[in-house]
N, C-alpha and C positions, 0 to 999 in steps of 0.2 A: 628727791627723797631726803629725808631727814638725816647730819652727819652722824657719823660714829664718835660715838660720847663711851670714856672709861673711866673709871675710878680709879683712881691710887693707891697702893695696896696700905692699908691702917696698922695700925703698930699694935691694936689687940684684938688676939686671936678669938674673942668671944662675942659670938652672933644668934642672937634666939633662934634663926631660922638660918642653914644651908642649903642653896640651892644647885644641884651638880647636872649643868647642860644649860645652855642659854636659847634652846626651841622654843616653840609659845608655848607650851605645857610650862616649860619653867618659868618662864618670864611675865605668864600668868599668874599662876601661883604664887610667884616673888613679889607682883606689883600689889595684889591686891591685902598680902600678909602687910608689907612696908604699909598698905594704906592706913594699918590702924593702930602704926606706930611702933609697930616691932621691926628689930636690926638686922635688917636681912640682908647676907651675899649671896651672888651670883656666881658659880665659877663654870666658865666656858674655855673649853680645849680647844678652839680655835683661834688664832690670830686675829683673821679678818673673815666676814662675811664669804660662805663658800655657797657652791652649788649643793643644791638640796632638790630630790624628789617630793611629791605631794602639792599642788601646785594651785589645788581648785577646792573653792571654798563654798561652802551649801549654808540657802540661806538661814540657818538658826543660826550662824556665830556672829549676826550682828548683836544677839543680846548679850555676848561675852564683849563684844567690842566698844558698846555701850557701856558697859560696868567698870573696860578699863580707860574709856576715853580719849580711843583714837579714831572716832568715827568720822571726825572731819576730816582727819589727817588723810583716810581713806576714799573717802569721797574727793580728794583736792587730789590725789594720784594720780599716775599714767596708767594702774593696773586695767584692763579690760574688766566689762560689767559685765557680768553674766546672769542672764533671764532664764536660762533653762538649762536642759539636759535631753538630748537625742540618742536612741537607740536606731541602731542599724542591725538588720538581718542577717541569717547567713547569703542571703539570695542579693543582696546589697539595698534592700528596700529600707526606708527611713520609717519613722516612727513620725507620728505628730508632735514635735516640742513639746516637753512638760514643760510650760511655763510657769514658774512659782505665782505671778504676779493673780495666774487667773483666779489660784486657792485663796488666795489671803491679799487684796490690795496695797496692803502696809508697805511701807519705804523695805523694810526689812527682806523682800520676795526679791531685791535685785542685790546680789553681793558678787564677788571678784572674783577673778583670774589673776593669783598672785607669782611672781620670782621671788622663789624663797628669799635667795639673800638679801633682795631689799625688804622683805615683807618680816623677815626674823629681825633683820636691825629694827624696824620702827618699831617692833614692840621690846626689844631691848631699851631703845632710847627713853620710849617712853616707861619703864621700869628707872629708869637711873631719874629721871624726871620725878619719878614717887618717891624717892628716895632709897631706890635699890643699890648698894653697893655692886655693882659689876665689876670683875675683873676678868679680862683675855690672857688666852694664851697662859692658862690654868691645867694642869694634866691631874686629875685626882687619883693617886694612887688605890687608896684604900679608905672604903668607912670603918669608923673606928667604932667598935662596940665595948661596953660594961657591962655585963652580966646578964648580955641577950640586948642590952639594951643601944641602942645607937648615939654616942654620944659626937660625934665630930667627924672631922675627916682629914687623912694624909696628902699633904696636894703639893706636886712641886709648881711653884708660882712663875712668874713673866721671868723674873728677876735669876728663875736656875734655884734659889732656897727650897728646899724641903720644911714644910711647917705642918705643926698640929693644929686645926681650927677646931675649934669645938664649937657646939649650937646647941639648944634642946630638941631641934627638930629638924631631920637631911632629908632633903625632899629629893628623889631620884628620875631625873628628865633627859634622863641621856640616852632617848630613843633607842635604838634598835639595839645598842650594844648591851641596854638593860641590866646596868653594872650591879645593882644589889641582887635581884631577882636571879640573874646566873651563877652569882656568887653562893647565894642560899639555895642553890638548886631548885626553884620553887617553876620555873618556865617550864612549858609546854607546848611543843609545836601542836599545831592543830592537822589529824591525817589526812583527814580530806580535804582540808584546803593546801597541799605541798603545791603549790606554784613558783612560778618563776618570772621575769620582767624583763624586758631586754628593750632601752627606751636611750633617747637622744632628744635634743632640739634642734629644729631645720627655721632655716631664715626664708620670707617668702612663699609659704604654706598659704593655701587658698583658704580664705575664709568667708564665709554666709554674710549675708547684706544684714541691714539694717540691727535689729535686737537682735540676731542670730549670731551675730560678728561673733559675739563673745562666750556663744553657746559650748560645753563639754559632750561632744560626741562619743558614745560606743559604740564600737562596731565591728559584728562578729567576720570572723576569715568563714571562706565557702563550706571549710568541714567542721567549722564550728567549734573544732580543740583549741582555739586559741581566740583570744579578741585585742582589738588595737582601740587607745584611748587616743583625745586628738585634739591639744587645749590651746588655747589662744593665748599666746601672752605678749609682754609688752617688746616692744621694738623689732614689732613686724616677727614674731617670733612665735612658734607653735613647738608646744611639747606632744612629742608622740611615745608612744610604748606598745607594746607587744605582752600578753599576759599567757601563759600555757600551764598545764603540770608542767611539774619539772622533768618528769620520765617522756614528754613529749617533744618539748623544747628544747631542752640539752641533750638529753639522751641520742643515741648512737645518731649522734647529727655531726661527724668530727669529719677535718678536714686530713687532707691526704697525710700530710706529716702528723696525723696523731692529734692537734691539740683542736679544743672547740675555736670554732670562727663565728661568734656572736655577732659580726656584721652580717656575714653571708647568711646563718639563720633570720637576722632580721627581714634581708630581703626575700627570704624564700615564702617567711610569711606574709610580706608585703601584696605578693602575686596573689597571695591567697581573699586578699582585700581591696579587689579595686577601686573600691568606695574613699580608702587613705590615701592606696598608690598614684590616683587622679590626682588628689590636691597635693601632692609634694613631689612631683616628675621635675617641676621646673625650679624646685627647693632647693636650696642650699644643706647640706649638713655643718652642725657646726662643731662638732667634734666626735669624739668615736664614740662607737653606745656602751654602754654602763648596762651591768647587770645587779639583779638584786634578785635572791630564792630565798624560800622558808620564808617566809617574810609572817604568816599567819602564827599567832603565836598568843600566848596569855598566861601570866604569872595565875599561883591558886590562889593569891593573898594580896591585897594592894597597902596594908600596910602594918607595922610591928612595931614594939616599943620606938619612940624614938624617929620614927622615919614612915616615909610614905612614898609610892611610885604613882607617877604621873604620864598621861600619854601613852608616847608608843614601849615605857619603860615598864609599864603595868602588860601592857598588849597591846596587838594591830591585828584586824581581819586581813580587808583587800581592798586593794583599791580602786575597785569598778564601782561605786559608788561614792567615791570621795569625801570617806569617812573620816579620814585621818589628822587632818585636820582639826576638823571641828571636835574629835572626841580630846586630840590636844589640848583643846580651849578649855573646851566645858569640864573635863578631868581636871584641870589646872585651877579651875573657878571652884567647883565642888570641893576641893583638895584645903583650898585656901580658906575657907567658911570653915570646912573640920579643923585645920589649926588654928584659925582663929577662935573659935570654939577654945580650941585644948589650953589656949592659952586664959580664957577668961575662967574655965577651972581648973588650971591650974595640973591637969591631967593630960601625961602624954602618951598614955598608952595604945596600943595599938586599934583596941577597939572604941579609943576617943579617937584616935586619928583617921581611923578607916569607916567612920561612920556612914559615909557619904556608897561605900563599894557596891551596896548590894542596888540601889538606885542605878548606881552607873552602868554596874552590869548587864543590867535587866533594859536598859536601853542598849549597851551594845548589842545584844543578844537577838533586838528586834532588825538590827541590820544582818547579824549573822546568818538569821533565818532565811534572808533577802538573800546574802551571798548566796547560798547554796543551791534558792530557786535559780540564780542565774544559770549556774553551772551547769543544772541538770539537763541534758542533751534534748528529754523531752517532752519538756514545759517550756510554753510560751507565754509571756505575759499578758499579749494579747489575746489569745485563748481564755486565760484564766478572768481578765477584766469583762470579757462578753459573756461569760459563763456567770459572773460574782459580780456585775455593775456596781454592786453594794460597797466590792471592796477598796474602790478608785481610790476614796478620799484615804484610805489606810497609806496605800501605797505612797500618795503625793506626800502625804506627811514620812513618810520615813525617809524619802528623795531628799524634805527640803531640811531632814534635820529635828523633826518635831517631834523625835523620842520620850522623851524627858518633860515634855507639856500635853501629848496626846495618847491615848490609848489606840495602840496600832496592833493590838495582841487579837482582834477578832478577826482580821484576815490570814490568820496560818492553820484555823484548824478547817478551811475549804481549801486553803494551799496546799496542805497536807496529803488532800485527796488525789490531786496532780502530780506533785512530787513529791519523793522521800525529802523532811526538814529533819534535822538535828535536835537531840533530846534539850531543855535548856542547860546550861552549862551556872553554875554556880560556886560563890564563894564559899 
C-alpha cells in the first residue's frame, strides 16, 4: 500500500477550504476542491491509520474513484474483488448471488473489499498528491463562527499550539461524531431504525471458491431479530458483525456481576446462525468485539453559511447494505462541485453550498426505504420479486449503488403493499 505522506504545518493560518476528518468523505471533498486550485487543509485527529468499521464497497464508487484517480492504485491492491452480495434466510438457505457483473458488463460491476486503514490512507495520499495540505494528529476544538456564519476553526495542532485557521468554507467529515451538526443541535436519530452492532475480525474464516471468494454475505439468525454480515478481507481476514434493536441485543442480556458481556452476546447470536458459526469454528479471533448503537441518524440540514457536512457527519442509515461508504464518496464528490461552484461566484452561502442536498437525499432515501423492507419480520424479497418480476432491475440497482443515475422510486409503491415503508424524509 501506498506510505503515509504529511504536510508540515505552514506558517499562514488562511486556507479557502477547511477540512475536519481525514475519511473519504473528506478527503474526497478535499482532493477534488485542491483540484481546481483552491488552498485546502486536511485536519485529522488521528496519528496514524486506525481500525475503522465499514468495509465493503458497492459498485457505483468506481465513478468517485475515477474522478479522483486511484483506480489503478486499486486495481494493483491486495483488497479482495467483490462480484456480489448473498442473502441468507432465517432457515439458513442462501440466495442466488446478485452479481453486479450480470446488470451491467462494465469493469465498474466488480469493486472491493476494503481495510479501512489502508483504504483511508490511499485516498489521503492521494489528496496530499493534489495538493492537499494534510496534517495528523490535529484535535479541532471548535468551529469558529461570524455572525451565523462559519469562518475558521480552533484546532490544537501535532506541535501541542492552539491556533486560529480560518477558511471561507469548513467542510465537516468527522463521521459519527458529527462535530457541527451536534453542536447546532440539528441530528436526529432515526426511531425505528435504533439498532446496535456488535462485530470483530477472525483470521481463517471459510470463504466461497472462485468469484464468490470475495462475496458480502447477509445472513439472518433463526428468529430473525438479528442478522450477521460476513466480509472477506485481506490477509486471510473476515469481518463479521452481529446487527439487533438495541432493546434486543443489549437489553436485559447482562452478565452475573451486572455489566453487559458483548462477547458472550455475540456468541449466543452465533448459535443462532449456523450458516456464520460453520465458517469461523476453526477461526481465529482477533481481538475483542467492538460495539457501535444509534448508529441511524441524519442532520435536517447539510449545509450553512460558510460550512458544509459530509458522509456520515450529515447522516448514516445501516449497514446491511453497505451504503456507507459509497454515500461517503458520492457526498464528498457532490459537496466539492457545490464549493467549487461557491467559489466561481463567489457565494458561500448555505444555499450555494447545499445545493447539491436535496439530490443526495432523495438517493439516500431510496436505500432507507430498502433498510426498512429488510427489517420488516414479514416481507421477503423473494416473495415480493416473484409477485413484482418487473421490480428486479429496481432492486439490483439500488444493491449496486445506482441511486443517483437511476430511477428506482417505482418499486416502493408495490413494496408498500407488503410492508409498512417510511414517509420520505426531507430537507
Amino acid at each position: 500500500m501506498t506510505s503515509m505522506q504529511t504536510t508540515n504545518t505552514t506558517q499562514d493560518p488562511n486556507y479557502d477550504v477547511i477540512v475536519i476528518g481525514g475519511g473519504p468523505a473528506g478527503s474526497t471533498t478535499a482532493t477534488l476542491v485542491s483540484e481546481k486550485g483552491h488552498r485546502v487543509l486536511l485536519l485529522e485527529r488521528d496519528k496514524e491509520p486506525r481500525f475503522k468499521i465499514g468495509e465493503s464497497l458497492v459498485p457505483a464508487t468506481y465513478w468517485t474513484f475515477k474522478r479522483l484517480g486511484v483506480l489503478e492504485k486499486l486495481k494493483a491492491s491486495h483488497f479482495p474483488k467483490k462480484y456480489s452480495v448473498q442473502f441468507y434466510s432465517k432457515s439458513g438457505k442462501s440466495s442466488k448471488p446478485f452479481y453486479f457483473f450480470e446488470n451491467d458488463p462494465h469493469e465498474s460491476s466488480v469493486t472491493w473489499q476494503v481495510l479501512r486503514s489502508e483504504f483511508d490512507q490511499m485516498l489521503l495520499d492521494n489528496a496530499t498528491e493534489k495538493g492537499v495540505e494534510v496534517q495528523r494528529g490535529v484535535s479541532v476544538h471548535e468551529v469558529l463562527f461570524d455572525e451565523g456564519k462559519a469562518i475558521g476553526v480552533r484546532a490544537k495542532l501535532a506541535d501541542g499550539n492552539i491556533e486560529n485557521l480560518s477558511a471561507k468554507v469548513v467542510v465537516d467529515s468527522t463521521g459519527q461524531s458529527a462535530f457541527i451538526s451536534r453542536r447546532l443541535k440539528i441530528n436526529k436519530i432515526e426511531p425505528e431504525l435504533r439498532k446496535a452492532s456488535i462485530y470483530t475480525h477472525f483470521e481463517s474464516g471459510i470463504r466461497d471458491e472462485g468469484i464468490d471468494e470475495g462475496a458480502t454475505l447477509i445472513l439472518h439468525t433463526a428468529n430473525k431479530d438479528s442478522w450477521f454480515w460476513y466480509i472477506p478481507l485481506p490477509y486471510d481476514r473476515v469481518s463479521v458483525g452481529v446487527v439487533g434493536s438495541i432493546d434486543y441485543l443489549l437489553q436485559n442480556r447482562r452478565s452475573i456481576d451486572g455489566r453487559l458481556d458483548h462477547q458472550t452476546i455475540f456468541e449466543e447470536e452465533l448459535e443462532k446462525c449456523p450458516a456464520v458459526r460453520s465458517r469461523i469454528e476453526n477461526a481465529k479471533q482477533l481481538f475483542p468485539v467492538k460495539v457501535t448503537k444509534e448508529f441511524s441518524y441524519r442532520a435536517n440540514q447539510i449545509a450553512g453559511d460558510g460550512w458544509v457536512l459530509v458522509g456520515d457527519a450529515f447522516g448514516f442509515l445501516d449497514p446491511v447494505y453497505s451504503t456507507g461508504l459509497f454515500l461517503a464518496l458520492k457526498s464528498g464528490e457532490m459537496a466539492a462541485d457545490a464549493i467549487n461552484d461557491a467559489f466561481e461566484k463567489g457565494d458561500f452561502s448555505g444555499e450555494r453550498l447545499g445545493q447539491f442536498g436535496s439530490e443526495y437525499v432523495e438517493g439516500m432515501e431510496a436505500f432507507r426505504k430498502l433498510v426498512y423492507a429488510f427489517y420488516a419480520k414479514e416481507f421477503s424479497f423473494a416473495r415480493f420479486l416473484k409477485a413484482h418480476p418487473e421490480c428486479q432491475q429496481g432492486i439490483i440497482d439500488i444493491l449496486s449503488g445506482n441511486v443517483f443515475t437511476k430511477d428506482v422510486s417505482t418499486i416502493f409503491p408495490p413494496m408498500r403493499q407488503m410492508c409498512p415503508l417510511p414517509e420520505d424524509m426531507t430537507l
